[in-house]
N, CA, C and O atoms as a MOPAC input file, in Angstrom:
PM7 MOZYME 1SCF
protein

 N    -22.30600 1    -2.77400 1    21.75200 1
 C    -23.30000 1    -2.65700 1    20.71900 1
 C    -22.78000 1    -3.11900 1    19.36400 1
 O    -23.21800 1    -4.13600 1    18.82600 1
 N    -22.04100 1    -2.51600 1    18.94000 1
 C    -21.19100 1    -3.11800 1    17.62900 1
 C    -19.69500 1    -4.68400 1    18.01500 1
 O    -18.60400 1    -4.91600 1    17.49200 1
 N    -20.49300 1    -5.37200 1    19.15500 1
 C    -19.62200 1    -7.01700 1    18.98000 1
 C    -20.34300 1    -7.67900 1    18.25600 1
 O    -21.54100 1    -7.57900 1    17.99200 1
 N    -19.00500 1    -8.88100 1    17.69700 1
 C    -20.03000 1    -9.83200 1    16.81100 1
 C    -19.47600 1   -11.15000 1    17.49200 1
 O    -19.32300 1   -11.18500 1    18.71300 1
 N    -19.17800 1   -12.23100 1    16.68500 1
 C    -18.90200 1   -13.64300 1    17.33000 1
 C    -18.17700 1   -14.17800 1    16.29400 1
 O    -18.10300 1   -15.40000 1    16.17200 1
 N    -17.52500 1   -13.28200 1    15.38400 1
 C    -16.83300 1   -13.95900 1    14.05700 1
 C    -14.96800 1   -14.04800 1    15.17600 1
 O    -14.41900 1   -13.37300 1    16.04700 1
 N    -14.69700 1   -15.22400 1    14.44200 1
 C    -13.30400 1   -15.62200 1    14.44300 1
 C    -12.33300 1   -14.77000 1    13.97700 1
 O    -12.81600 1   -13.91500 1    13.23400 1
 N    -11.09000 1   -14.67600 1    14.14000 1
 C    -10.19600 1   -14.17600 1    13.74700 1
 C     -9.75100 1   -14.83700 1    13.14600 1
 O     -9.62200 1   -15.93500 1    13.68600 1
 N     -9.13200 1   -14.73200 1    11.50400 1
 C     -8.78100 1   -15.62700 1    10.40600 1
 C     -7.40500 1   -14.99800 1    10.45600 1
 O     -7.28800 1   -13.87600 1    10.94900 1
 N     -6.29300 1   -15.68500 1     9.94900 1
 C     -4.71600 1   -16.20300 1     9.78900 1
 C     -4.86900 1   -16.38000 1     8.75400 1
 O     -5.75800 1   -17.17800 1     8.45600 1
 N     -4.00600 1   -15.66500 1     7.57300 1
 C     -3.88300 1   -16.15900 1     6.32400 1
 C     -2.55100 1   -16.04600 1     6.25800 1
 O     -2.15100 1   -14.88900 1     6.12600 1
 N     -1.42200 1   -17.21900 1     6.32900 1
 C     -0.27300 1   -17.29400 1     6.26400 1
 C      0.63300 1   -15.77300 1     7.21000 1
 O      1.49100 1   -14.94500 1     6.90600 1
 N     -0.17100 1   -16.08800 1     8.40300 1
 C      0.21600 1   -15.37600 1     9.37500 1
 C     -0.11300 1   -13.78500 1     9.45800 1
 O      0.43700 1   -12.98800 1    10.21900 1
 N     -0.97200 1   -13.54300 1     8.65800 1
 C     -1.61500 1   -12.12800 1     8.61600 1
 C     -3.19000 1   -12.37800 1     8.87200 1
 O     -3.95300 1   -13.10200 1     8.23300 1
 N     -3.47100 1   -11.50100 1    10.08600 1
 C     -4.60100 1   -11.32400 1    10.57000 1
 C     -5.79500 1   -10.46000 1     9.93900 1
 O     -5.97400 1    -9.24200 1     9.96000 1
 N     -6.31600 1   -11.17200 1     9.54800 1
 C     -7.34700 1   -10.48600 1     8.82100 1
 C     -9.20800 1   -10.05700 1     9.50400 1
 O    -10.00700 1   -10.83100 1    10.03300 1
 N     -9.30500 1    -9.12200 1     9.31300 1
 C    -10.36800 1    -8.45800 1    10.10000 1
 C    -11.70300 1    -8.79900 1     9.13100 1
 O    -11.50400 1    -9.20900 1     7.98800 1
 N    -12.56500 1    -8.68100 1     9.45000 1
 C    -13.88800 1    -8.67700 1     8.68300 1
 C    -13.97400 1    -7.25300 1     8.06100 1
 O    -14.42400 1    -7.22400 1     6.91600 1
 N    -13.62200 1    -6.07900 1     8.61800 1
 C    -13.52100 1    -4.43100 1     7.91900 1
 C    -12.60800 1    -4.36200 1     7.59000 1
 O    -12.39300 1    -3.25300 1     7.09900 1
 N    -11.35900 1    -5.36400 1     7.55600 1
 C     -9.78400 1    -4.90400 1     7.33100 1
 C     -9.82600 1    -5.16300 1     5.73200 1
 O     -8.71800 1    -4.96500 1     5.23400 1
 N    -10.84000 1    -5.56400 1     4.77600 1
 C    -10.37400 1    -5.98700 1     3.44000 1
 C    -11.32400 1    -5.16600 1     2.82300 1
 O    -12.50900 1    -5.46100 1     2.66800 1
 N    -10.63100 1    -3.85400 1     2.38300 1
 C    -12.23100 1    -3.29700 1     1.53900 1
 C    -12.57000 1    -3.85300 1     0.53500 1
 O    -11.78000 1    -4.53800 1    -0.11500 1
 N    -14.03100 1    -3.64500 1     0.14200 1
 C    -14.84400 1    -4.77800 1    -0.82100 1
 C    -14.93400 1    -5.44300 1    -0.28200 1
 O    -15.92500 1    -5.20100 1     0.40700 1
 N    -14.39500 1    -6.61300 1     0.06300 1
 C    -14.71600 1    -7.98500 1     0.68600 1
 C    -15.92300 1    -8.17900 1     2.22300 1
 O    -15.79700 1    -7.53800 1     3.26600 1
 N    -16.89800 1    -9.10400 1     1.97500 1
 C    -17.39700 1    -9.22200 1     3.02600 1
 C    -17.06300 1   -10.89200 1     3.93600 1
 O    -17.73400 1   -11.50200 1     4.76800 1
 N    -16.22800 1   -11.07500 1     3.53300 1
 C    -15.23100 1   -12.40200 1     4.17200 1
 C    -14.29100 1   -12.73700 1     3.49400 1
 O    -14.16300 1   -13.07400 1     2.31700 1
 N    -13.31100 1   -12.56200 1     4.73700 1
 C    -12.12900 1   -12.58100 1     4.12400 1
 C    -11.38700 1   -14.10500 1     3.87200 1
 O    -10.16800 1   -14.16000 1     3.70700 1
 N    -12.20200 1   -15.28200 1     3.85800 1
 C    -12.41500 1   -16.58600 1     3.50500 1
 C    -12.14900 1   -15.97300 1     1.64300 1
 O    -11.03800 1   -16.18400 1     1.15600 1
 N    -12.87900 1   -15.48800 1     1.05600 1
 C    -13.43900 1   -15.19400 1    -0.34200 1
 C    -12.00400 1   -14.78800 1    -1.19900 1
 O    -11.99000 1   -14.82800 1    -2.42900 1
 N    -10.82700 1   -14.40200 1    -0.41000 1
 C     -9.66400 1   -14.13400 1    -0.85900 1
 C     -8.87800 1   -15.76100 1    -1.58300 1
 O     -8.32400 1   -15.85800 1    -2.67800 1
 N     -9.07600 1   -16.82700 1    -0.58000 1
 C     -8.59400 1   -17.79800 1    -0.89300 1
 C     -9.10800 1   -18.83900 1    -1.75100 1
 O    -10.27200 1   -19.22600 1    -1.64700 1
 N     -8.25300 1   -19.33600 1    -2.64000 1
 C     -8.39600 1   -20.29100 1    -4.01700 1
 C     -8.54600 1   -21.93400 1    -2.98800 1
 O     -7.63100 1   -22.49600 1    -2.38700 1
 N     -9.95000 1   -22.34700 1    -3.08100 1
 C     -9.67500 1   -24.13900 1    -2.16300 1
 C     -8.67300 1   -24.95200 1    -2.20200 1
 O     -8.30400 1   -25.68900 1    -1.28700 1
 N     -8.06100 1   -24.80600 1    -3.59300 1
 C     -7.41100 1   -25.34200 1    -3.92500 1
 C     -6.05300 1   -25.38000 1    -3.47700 1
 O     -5.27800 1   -26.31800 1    -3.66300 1
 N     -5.77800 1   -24.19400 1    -2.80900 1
 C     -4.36900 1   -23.36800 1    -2.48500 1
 C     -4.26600 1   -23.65500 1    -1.29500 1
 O     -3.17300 1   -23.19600 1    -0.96300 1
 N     -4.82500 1   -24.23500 1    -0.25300 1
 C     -4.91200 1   -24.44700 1     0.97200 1
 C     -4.12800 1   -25.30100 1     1.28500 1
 O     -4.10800 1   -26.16800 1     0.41100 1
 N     -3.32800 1   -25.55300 1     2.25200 1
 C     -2.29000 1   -26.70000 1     2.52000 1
 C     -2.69100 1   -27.22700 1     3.97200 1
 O     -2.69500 1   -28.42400 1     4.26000 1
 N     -2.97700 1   -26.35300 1     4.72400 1
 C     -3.37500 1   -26.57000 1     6.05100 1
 C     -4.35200 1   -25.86600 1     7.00300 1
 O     -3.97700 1   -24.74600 1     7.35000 1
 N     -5.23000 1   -26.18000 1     7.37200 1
 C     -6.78200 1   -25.45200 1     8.17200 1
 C     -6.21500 1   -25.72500 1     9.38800 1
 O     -5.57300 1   -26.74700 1     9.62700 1
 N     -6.49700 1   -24.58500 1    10.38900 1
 C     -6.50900 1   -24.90600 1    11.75300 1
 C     -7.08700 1   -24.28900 1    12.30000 1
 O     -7.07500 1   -23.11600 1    11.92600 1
 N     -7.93000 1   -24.62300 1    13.47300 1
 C     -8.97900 1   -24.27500 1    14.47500 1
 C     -8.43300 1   -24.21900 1    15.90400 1
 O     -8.01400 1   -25.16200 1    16.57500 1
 N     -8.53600 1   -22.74900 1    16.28100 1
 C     -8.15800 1   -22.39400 1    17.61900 1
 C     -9.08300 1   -22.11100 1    18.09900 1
 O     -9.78000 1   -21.28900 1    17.50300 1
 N     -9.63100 1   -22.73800 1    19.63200 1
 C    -10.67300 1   -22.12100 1    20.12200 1
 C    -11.19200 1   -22.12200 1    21.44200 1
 O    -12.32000 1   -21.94800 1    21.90300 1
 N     -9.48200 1   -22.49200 1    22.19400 1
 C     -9.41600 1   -22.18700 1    23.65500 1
 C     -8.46700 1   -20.89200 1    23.94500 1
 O     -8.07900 1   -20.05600 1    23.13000 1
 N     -8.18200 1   -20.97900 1    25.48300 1
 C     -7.64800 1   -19.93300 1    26.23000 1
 C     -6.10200 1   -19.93600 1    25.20000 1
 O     -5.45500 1   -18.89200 1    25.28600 1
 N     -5.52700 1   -21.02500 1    24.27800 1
 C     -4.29700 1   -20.77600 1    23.82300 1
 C     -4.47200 1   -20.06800 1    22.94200 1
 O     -3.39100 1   -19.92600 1    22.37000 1
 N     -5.60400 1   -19.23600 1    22.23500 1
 C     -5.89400 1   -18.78700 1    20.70900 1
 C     -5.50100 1   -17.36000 1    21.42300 1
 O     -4.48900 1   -16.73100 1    21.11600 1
 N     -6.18700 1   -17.05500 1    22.14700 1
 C     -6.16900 1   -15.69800 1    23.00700 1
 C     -4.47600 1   -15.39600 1    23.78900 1
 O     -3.88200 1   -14.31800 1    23.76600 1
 N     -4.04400 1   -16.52900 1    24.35900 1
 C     -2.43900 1   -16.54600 1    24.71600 1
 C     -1.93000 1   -15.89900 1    23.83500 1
 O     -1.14200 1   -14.98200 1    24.06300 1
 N     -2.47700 1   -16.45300 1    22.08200 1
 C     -1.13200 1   -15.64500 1    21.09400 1
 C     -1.67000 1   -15.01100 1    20.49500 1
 O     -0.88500 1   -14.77100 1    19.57800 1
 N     -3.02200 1   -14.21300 1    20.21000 1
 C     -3.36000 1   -13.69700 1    19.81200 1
 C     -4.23600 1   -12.12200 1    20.31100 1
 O     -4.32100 1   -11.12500 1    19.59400 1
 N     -4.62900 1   -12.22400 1    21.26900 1
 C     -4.86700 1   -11.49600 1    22.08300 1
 C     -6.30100 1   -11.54800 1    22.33700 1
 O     -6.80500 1   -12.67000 1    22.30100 1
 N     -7.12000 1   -10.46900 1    22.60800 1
 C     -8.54200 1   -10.20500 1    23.34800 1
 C     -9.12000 1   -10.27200 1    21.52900 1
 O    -10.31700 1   -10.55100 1    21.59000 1
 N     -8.82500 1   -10.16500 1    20.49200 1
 C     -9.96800 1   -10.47000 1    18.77800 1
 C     -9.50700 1   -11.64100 1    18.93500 1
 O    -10.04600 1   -12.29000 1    18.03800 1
 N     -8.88900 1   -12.27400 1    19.47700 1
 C     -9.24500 1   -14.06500 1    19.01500 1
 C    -10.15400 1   -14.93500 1    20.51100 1
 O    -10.16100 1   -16.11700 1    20.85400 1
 N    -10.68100 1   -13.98100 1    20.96500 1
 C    -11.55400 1   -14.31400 1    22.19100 1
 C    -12.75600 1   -15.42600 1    21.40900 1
 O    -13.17100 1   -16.25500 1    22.21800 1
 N    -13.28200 1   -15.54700 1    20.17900 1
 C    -14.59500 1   -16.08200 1    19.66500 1
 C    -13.55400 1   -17.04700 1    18.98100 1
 O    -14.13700 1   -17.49400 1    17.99300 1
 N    -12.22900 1   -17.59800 1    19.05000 1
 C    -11.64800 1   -18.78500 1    18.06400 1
 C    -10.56800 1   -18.20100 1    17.34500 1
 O    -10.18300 1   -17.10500 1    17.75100 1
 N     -9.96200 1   -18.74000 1    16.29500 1
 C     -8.79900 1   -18.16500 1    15.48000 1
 C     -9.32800 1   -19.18000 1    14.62500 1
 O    -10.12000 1   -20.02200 1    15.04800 1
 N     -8.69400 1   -19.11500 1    12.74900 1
 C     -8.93600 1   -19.96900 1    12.15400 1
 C     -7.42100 1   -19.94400 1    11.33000 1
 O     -7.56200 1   -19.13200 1    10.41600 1
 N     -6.22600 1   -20.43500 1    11.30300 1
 C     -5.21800 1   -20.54300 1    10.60600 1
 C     -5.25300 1   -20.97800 1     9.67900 1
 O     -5.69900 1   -22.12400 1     9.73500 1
 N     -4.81900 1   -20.43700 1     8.07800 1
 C     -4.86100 1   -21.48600 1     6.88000 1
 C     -3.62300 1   -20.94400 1     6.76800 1
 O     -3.24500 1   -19.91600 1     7.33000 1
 N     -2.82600 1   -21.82000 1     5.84800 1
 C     -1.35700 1   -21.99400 1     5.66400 1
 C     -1.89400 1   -22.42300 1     4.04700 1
 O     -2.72200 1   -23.29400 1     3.77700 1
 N     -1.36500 1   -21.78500 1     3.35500 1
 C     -1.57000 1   -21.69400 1     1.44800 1
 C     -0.36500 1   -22.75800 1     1.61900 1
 O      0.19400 1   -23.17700 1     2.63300 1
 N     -0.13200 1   -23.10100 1    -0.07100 1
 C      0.54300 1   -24.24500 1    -0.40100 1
 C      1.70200 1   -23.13300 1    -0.73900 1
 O      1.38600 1   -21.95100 1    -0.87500 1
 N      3.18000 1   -23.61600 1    -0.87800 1
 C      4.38300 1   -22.57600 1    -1.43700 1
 C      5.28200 1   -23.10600 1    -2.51400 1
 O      5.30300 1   -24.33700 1    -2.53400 1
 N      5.94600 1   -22.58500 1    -3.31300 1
 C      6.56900 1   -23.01000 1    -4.57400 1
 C      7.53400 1   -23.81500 1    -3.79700 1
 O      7.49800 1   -23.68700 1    -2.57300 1
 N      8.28700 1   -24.52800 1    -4.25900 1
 C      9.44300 1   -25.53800 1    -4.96300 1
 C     10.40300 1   -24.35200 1    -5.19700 1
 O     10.11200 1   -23.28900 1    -5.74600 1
 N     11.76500 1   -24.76700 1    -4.61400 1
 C     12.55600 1   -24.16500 1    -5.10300 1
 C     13.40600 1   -24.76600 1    -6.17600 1
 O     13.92200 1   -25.87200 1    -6.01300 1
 N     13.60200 1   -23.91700 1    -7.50400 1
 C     14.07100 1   -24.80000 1    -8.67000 1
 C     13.12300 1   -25.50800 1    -9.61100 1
 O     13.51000 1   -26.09200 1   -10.62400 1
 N     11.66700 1   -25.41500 1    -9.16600 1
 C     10.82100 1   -25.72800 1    -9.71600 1
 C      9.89500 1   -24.93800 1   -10.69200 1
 O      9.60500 1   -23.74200 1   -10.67100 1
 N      9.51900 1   -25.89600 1   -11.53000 1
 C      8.72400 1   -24.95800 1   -12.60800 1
 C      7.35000 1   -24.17000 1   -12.41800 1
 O      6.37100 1   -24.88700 1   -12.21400 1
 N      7.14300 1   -22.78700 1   -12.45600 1
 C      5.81400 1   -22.48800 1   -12.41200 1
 C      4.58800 1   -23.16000 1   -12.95200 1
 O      4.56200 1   -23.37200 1   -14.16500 1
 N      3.62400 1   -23.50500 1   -12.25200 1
 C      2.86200 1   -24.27300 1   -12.64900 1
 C      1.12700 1   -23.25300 1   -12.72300 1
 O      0.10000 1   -23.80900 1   -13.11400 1

């Protein structure tokens, strides 16, 4: 009664739930577009291999961009 069909989102390797962020009603809304380095779409039997029975509807991996070491804050 309470399934849905939302993906399981990866934000630099932390799994984020649709109830896991209070306030938030997508946890997409955390991330700056700009900050994104890499999108990835899981959405066979391998998403579920490493993720388990919540990545049954897909996985969505984003990988943020990371500082420079020695480099200036920007």
């Amino acid at each position: 009664l309470n399934a849905n069909n939302d993906p399981l989102i990866v934000i630099d390797g932390l799994a984020m739930d649709n109830s896991g962020v209070k306030g938030l009603t997508n946890p997409l809304a955390m991330v700056n577009p700009n900050d994104i380095e890499t999108f990835t779409v899981l959405k066979d039997a391998s998403a579920t291999a490493i993720y388990g029975s919540r990545a049954s509807n897909g996985v969505i991996i984003i990988t943020t961009k990371k500082g420079k070491a020695g480099g200036r804050p920007q």
